[in-house]
N, C-alpha and C positions, 0 to 999 in steps of 0.2 A: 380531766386533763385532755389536750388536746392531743391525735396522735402526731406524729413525724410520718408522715405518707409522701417519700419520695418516690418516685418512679427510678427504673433503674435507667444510667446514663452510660451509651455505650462507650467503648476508647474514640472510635471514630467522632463520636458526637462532641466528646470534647477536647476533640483536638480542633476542631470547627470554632466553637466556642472560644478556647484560648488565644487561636490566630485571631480571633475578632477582638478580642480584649489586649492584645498587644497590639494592634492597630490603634484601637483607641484611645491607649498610653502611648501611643505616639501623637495621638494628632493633641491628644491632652497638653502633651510637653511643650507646642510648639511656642513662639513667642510672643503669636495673635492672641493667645488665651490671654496672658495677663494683660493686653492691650482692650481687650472686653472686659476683664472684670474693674481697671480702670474707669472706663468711661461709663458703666454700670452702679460702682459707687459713686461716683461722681451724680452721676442722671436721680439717683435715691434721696440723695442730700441735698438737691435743689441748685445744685454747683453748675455755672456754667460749662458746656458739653454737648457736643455733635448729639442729635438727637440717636439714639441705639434703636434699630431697626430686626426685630425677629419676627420670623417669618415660623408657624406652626403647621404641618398638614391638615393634621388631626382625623378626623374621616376620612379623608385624603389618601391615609398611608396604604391603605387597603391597594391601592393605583399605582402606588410610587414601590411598594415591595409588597407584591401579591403571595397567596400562601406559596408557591413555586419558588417563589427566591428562597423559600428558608430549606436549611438540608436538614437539621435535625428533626426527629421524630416524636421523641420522650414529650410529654405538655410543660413540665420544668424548663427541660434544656430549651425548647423552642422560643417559650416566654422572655429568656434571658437572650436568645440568638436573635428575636425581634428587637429587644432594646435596644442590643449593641448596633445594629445594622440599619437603625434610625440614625445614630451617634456618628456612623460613618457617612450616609448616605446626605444627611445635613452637611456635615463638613468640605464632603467632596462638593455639593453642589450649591448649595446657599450663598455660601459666603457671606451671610449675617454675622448680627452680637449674639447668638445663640452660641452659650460656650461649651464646649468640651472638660468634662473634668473625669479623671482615674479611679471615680469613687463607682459601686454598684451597692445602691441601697435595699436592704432587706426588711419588709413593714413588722410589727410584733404581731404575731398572733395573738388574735382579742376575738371574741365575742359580743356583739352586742343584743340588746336587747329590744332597742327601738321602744316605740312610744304604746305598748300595747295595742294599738288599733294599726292595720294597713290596707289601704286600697288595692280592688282586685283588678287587675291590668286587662282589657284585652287589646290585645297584640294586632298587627297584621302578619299578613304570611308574605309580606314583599323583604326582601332582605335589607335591614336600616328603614324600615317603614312606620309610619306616623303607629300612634297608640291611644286610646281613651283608658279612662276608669271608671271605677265605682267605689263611689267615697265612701268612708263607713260614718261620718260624723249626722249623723240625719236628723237628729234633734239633740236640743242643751242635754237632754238627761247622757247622751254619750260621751260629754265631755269629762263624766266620772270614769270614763273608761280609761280612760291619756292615765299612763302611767312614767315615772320619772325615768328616761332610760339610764340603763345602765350597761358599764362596760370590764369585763373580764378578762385580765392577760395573763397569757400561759406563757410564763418566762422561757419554761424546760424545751417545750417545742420551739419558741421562739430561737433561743441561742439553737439548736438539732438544724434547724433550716439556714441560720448563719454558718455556722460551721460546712454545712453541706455548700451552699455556695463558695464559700472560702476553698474548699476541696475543688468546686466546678473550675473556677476558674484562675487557681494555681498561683492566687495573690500577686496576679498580674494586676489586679486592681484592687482599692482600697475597698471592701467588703464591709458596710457598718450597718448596725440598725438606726432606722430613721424613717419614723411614721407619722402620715399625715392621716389624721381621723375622719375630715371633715372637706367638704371643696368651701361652701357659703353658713354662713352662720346668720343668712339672710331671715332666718323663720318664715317668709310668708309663702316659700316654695311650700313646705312641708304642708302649710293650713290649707292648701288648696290643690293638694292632693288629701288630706282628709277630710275638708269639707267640700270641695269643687270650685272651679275657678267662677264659673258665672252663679253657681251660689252665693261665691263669698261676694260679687257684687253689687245682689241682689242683698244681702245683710247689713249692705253697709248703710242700706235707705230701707229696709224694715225691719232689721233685727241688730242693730249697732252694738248690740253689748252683747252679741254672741261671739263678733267678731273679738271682739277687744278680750273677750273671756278667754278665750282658744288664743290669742295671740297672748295673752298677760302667762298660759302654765306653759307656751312652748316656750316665753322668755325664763321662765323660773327651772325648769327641768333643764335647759341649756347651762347656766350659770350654775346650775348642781352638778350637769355632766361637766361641766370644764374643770370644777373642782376634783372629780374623781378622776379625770387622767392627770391633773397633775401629783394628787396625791400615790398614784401608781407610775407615775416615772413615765408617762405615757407622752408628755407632749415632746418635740423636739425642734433646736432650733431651727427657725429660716432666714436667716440673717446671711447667704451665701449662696451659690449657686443653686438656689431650689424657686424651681417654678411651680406658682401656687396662685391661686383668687384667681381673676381676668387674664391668664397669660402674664403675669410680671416674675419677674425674678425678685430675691429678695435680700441682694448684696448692698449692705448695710451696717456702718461701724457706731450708729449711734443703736440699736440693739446688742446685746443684750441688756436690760435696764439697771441701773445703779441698785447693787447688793446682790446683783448677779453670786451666788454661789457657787455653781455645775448644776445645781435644779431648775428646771426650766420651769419657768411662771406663766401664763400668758401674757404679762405686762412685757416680758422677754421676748416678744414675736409681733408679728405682724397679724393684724386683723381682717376680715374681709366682709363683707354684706354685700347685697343688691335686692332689685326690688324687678325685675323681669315683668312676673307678673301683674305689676303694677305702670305697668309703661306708660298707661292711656287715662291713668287714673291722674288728679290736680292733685298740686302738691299738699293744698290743704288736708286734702284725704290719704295723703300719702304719710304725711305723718304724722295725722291722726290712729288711723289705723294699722302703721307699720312702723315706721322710724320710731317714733317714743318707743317703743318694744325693741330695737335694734339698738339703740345706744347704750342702754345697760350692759349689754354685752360688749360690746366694743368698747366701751370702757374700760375693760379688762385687758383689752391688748396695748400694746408701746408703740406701733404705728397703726393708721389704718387705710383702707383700700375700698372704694366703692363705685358699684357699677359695674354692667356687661355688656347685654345687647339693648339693655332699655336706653331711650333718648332722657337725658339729663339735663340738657341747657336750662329749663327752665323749673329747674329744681336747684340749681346749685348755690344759691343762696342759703335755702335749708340747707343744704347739708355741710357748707361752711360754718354754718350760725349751731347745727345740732353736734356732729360726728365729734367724739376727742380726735384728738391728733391724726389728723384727716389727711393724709400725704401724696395720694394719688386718685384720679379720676378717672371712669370709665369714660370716650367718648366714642359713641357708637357710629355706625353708618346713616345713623337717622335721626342725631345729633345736629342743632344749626355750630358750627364750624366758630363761625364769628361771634356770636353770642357765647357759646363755651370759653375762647380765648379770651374774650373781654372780659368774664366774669372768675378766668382763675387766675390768669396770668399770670407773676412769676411765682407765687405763694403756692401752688400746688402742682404738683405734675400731669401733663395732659395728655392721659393714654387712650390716644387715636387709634381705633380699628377702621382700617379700607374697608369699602367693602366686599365680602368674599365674592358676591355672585360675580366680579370680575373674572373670577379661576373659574366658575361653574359654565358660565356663558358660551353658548353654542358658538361665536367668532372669539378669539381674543384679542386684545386690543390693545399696546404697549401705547398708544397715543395718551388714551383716556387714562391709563394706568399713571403714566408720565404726569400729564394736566391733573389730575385730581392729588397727587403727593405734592407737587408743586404747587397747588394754590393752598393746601394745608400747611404747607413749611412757610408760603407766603405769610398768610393770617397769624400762623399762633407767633411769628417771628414781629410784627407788626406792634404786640400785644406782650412781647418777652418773655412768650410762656415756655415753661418746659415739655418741651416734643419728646414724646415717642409716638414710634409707629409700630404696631402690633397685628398682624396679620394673623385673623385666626376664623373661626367656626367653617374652615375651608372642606365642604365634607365633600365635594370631588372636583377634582381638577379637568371632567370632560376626557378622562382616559386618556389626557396627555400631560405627564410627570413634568414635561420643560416646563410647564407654565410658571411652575416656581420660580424655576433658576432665573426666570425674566424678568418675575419678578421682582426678587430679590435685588436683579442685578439695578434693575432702574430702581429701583429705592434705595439703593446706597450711592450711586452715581447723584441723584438731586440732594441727597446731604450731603455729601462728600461735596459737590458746586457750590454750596450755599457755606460750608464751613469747613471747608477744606481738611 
């Protein structure tokens, strides 16, 4: 069993905490939320709808509330005093579809066990600085090593740590558990941290059936683990304000799937993959050696979700022709724009990422920022596709926090123009 290893939380500390969670059950209540989760399910179901524009810092946050802004001390109370202080900090300054909701989610304590093999990292000593590895898969004879993982929940600690939150924060806010296990169910991230990325492309032109070996038991050991969290009550839904895959939310009324019980199935959720590592690669090799492997699993989910920072245009055929129920699209910054619109238009949703290095850039530039939303709203409007706009891998803003509010502000202003 797992312990229950709270720290202790002082009165001060949560009285910090509390005023933060009843800010946030205020901005929760306001009248704009449900005017976001509107045009959110609306934007899921392919319904005509202002395109929903959320803006993410993510690396970012470090710049926008440094450890200084936080006053508590405890590693618990802090962890929840950053959450909420994101929740407020978006709202005061965004003014995105990024919503506010009164819930504070608690993960289950689990255990896992991974795939018996891991690669040994070495790190840099710069802070957020690049990494390499060392693969452990060196020859076929290790692939006997890949064991099925497995996953472990400790109900008793789990409820100990709900409870304990529920206590922290004085059921100002709705307290639930609700775990995500996984971010991509892509597989071919994992084979290329156990076997190496310019190995595996070096396999795919002298050793094809090493790749395909390694990619055929991470698809098999996957479709076992999804069965063992749902057999343990592990998955949960995302059909609602839960941001998951590429930055999307996942508000949604055609999930849960028909026979819905209260047990959650994967056919009940939303699915996600991508293929990153595979950017550069043709699509014939793309799903040779990776998609067929990805569709068994995605099979399992009731929608699905594909794509991140890889450029997609001239993939999208496949993955209309392979994916089930294929509902939205990554389109990245390195993406052709107009080849994407023309090839999904209105059958799929088209989730455009700007590109970050705008926020990183030594000038900022609200012109470019302006011109480049506006010939994207141009094209996919051209083409009747369904727009969103998702600002994310933003990992610093150049140590000036305005940059969001900017632009934020000009990308609700050119939808807002365009669709009033």
């Amino acid at each position: 069993m797992t312990p229950f290893r709270a720290q202790p939380v002082s009165t001060g500390e949560k009285r910090v905490l509390r005023e933060l969670a009843k800010a946030v059950a205020e901005i929760a209540a306001r009248p704009e939320q449900e005017e976001k989760r509107r045009i959110w399910y609306a934007q899921n179901s392919l319904k005509p709808v202002r395109p929903p524009v959320f803006c993410l810092p993510e690396g970012s946050w470090v710049e926008l509330l440094p450890e200084d802004a936080l006053s508590c001390e405890s590693e618990q109370a802090r962890g929840v005093e950053w959450d909420l202080r994101q929740r407020v900090y978006a709202a005061e300054h965004f003014r995105d579809d990024w919503l506010c909701d009164a819930v504070y989610r608690v993960s289950p304590v689990v255990h896992q066990t991974g795939w018996g093999l891991c690669p040994e990292y070495v790190r840099s000593d710069s802070e957020r600085g690049a990494y390499t590895w060392e693969s452990p898969i060196k020859t076929r004879a290790d692939l006997e090593k890949l064991q099925t993982p497995r996953v472990v929940v400790d109900w008793d600690a789990t409820h100990e740590w709900l409870g304990f939150y529920q206590e922290l924060l004085d059921d100002t806010l709705q307290v639930e558990i609700h775990g995500t296990l996984w971010w991509t169910l892509g597989l071919i991230d994992q084979w290329v941290l156990l076997r190496g990325l310019n190995q595996t492309f070096l396999d795919m032109r002298d050793d094809p059936e090493l790749v395909h070996a390694g990619m055929r038991r991470l698809m098999e050991g996957t479709l076992v683990w999804l069965d063992s969290l749902e057999s343990q009550g592990l998955l949960s839904l995302n059909n609602g304000n839960d941001l998951m895959a590429s930055s999307n939310f996942g508000f949604t009324r055609e999930l849960p799937a028909p026979g819905f019980d209260g047990h959650v199935r994967p056919i009940d959720l939303w699915g996600y993959a991508e293929a990153q590592a595979f950017a550069l690669v043709s699509p014939a090799m793309h799903e040779e050696f990776v998609l067929q492997y990805q569709v068994p699993v995605l099979d399992r989910f009731g929608l699905n979700i594909y794509g991140c920072c890889e450029a997609l245009h001239h993939k999208l055929d496949m993955l209309k022709r392979s994916v089930p129920r294929l509902r939205r699209v990554a389109i990245s910054p390195w993406a052709d724009k107009r080849i994407s619109a023309e090839q999904l238009g209105p059958d799929y949703i088209y989730c455009w990422k700007p590109n970050p290095a705008e926020l990183a850039a030594v000038d900022f530039s609200c012109e470019r920022v302006r011109q480049d939303i506006r010939e994207t709203i141009e094209i996919t409007r051209e083409h009747g596709c369904v727009l969103e706009v998702i600002l994310q891998d933003t990992h610093t803003c150049n140590n000036q926090p305005w940059r969001f509010d900017e632009w934020t502000r000009i990308a609700m202003e050119e939808v807002m123009r365009e669709w009033g």
